[in-house]
N, C-alpha and C positions, 0 to 999 in steps of 0.2 A: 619390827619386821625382820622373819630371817633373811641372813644376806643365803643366795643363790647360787648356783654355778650357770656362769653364762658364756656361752660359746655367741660370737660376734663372725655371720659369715661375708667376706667380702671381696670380689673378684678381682681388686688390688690391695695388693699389699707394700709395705714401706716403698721398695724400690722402684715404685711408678709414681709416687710423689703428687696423687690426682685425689678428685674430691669423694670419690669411696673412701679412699687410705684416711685420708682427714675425716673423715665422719667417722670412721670406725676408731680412729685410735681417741677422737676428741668424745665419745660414747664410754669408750674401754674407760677415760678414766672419769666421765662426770657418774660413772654408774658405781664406783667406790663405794661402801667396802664388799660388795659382790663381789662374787671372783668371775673375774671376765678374763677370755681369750681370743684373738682375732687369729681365724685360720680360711684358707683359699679352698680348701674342701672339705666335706666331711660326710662320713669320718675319717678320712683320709687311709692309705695305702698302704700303711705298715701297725704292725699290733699293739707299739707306742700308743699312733693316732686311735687305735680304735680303743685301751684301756681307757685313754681320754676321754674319750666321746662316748662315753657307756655312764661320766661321770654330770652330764652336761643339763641340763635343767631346762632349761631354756635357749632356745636360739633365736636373733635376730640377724633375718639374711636382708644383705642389701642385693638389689636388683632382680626383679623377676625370671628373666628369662637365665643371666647370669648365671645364679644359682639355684637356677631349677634341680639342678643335681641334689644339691645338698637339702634342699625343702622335701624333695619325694623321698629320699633315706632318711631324713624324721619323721616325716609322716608314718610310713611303712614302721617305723619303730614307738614312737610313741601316740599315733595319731593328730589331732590338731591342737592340745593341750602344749604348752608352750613356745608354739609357733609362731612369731610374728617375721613383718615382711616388711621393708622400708622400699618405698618406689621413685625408680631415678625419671628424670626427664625422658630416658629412651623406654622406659617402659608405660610411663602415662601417654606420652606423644606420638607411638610406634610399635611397641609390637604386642601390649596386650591387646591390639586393634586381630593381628595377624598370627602372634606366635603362639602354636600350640604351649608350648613349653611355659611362655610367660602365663595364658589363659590359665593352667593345668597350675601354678603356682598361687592364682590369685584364689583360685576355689580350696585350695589347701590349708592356708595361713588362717590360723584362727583371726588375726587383729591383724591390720593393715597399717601403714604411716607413709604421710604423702609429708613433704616439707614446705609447704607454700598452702597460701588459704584459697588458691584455687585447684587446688589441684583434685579434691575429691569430683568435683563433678568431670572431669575426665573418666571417670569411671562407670562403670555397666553400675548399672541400680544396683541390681541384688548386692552388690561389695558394698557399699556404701554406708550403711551401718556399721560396718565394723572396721571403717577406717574413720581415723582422728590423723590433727595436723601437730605435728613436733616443731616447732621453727628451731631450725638451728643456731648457734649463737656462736656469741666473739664476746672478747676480749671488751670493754672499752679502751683506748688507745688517747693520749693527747692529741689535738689540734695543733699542727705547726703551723707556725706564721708561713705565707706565702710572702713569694717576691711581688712583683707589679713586673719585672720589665717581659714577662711572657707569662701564656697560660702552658699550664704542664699538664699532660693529660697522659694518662697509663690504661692500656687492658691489657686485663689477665689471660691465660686461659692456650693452655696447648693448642697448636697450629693443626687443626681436624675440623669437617666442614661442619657437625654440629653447634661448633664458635662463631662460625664466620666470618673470619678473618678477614678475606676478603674486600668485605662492608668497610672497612678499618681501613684499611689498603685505597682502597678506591677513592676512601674520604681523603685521604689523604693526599694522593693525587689532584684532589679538587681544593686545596688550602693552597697559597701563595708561600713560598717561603716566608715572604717578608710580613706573615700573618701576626707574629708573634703567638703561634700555635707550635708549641713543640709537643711529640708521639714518644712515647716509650712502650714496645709490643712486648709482654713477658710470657714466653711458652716457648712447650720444644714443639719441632717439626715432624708430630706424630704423623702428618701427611709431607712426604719430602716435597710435593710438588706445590704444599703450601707453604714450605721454607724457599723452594726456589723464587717463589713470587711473592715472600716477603724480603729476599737479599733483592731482587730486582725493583721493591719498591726504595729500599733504603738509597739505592744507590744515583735513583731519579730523583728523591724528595731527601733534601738535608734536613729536613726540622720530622722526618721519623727514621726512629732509630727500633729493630729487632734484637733484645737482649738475649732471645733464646732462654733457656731453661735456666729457672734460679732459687735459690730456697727459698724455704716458706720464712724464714726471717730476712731476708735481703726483700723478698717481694713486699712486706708487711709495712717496711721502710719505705719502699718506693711508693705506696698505696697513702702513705703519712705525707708524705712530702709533695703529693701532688695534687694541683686544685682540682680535676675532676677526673673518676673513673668511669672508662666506654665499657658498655658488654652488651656484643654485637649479636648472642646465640640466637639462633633458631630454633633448639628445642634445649629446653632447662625444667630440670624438677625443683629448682629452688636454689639458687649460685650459691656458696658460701662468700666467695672474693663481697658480692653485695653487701653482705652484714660488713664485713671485713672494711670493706670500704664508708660503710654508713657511721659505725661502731670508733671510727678515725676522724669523723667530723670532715670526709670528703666527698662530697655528693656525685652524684652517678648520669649519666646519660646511658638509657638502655631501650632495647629494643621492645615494642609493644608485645610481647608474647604471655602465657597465662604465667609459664615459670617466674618472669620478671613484676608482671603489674601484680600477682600475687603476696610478694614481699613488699612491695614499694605501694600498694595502693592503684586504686583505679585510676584516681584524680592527681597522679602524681605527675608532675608538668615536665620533665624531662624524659620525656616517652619518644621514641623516634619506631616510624614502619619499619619493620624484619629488613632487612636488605637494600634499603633505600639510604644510598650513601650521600645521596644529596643534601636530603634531612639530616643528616650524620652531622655533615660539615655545616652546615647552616647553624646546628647547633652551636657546635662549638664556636663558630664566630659569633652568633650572639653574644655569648657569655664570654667572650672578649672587648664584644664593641666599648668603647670609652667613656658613651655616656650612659649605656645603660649594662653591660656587661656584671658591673659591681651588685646591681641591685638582682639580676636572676641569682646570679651565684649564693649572694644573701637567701634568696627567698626558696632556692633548690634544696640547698643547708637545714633549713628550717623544716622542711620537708621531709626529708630526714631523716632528724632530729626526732620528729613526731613518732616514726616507726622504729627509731632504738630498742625502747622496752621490749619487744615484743622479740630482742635478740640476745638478752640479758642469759649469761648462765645458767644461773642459778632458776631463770624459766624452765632451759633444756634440762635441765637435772632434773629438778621436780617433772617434769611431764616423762622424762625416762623413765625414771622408779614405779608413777604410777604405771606404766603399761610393761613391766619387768613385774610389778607383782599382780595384775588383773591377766597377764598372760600365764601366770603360775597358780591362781586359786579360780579365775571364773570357767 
């Protein structure tokens, strides 16, 4: 197969530290030895960018409405031959419902990719054929031994209300200090006024703590070392942190939504209602209780465990190349 030139378009780049930037840079290199570049527009604004972009074969834009810009300057240049379109939670959940710009993106892209196995049927029929599902992948990572004298629970995910931080917060407020339940929050405060109501939780409940924003190796650690990871979102095209956290041998409590039960299966028993902080905490106290806490967390684990493969590398590699080279000769 000839390797390609491939422009990778993505509405964050390094210095936002969020899960475009991670899927675009964790693409740029499972797609080796193509020549891939991740740029924020295109062709961008100077004659540098446009000599580049005159060179580019193919393009993979994440987000619809995002990069509605960059999808209509290919189009208008090459038409729909090598156009494909990666769709985030705010575009399956939100605005290809409403946004010209997102709709006008999804009629353009020759091949679609959603990250999660539900995520095609969010979609208008006519797309539907010509999108396939990519699961993202990780790492597998060791199992660390856990302690017993408390449960350690961690979520991920920038302080903005499509996280739902909130949920987190509330739950928390509903845990006794003396639960043996400790909170680690990891994300910056993309909403200040959901930092202020994460420093006002910390400061009423000791056993949760907001680490605020931290790398993707410190996070990756925190996610190893702790017995279960919450993700509270409301709307998700498919978490990375979940593989992240599955891929680590630490099992998840997550919110019922398509993004979530998508990855994790329909029948997956650590499922709690969007917003329902009460279920939150409940959860998590079960999987503390004394006599029976050991055996959920066993059985959560296993659970899992089941859905790993399907976040193997070397899956996303392979299913990238095929749709790198059906977007270049179909």
């Amino acid at each position: 197969m000839q390797n390609r030139r491939v422009v990778i378009v993505s509405p964050a780049l390094a210095d936002a530290n969020n899960g475009n930037w991670q899927t675009a840079r964790r693409w740029q290199r499972l797609l080796a030895p193509h020549h891939v570049r991740i740029v924020r527009q295109w062709p961008g604004n100077d004659p540098a960018a446009h000599a580049q972009a005159r060179q580019d074969e193919v393009m993979l834009a994440l987000h619809a409405r995002r990069s509605a810009e960059a999808v209509q300057a290919w189009y208008a240049q090459h038409g729909q031959r090598g156009l494909g379109l990666a769709l985030t939670g705010t575009d399956l959940y939100r605005d290809i419902a409403h946004d010209p710009q997102a709709q006008r993106s999804l009629a353009l892209a020759q091949s679609l990719v959603v990250l999660q196995g539900l995520g095609p049927e969010s979609l208008p029929h006519q797309h539907q054929e010509k999108t396939r599902v990519i699961y993202q992948s990780s790492s597998t990572r060791q199992t660390l031994p856990k302690t017993n004298r408390h449960l350690r629970i961690v979520m991920v995910g920038h302080l903005r209300e499509e996280k739902d931080p909130r949920t987190l917060m509330a739950a928390a407020r509903l845990l006794s200090p003396a639960s043996g339940i400790l909170i680690d929050h990891i994300g910056a405060a993309l909403d200040p006024s959901l930092g202020q109501v994460a420093l006002a939780t910390q400061a009423q409940c000791p056993h949760y703590r907001w680490l605020g924003a931290l790398s993707h190796r410190q996070t990756l650690q925190r996610i190893q070392r702790a017995h279960l990871l919450v993700h509270c979102s409301r709307m998700e095209g498919g978490a990375h942190v979940l593989m992240e956290a599955i891929c680590s041998g630490t099992p998840v409590l997550a919110s019922r939504i398509d993004g979530n039960v998508g990855l994790l299966g329909e029948h997956y028993d650590g499922l709690f209602e969007p917003g329902n902080s009460q279920a939150l905490a409940n959860g998590m106290l079960a999987c503390r209780a004394p006599q029976t806490g050991h055996a959920l967390m066993a059985h959560l684990q296993h659970q899992c465990a089941l859905r790993a493969p399907l976040f193997e590398p070397q899956a996303e590699r392979a299913a990238l190349h095929r749709w790198v080279q059906d977007l270049w000769t179909i």
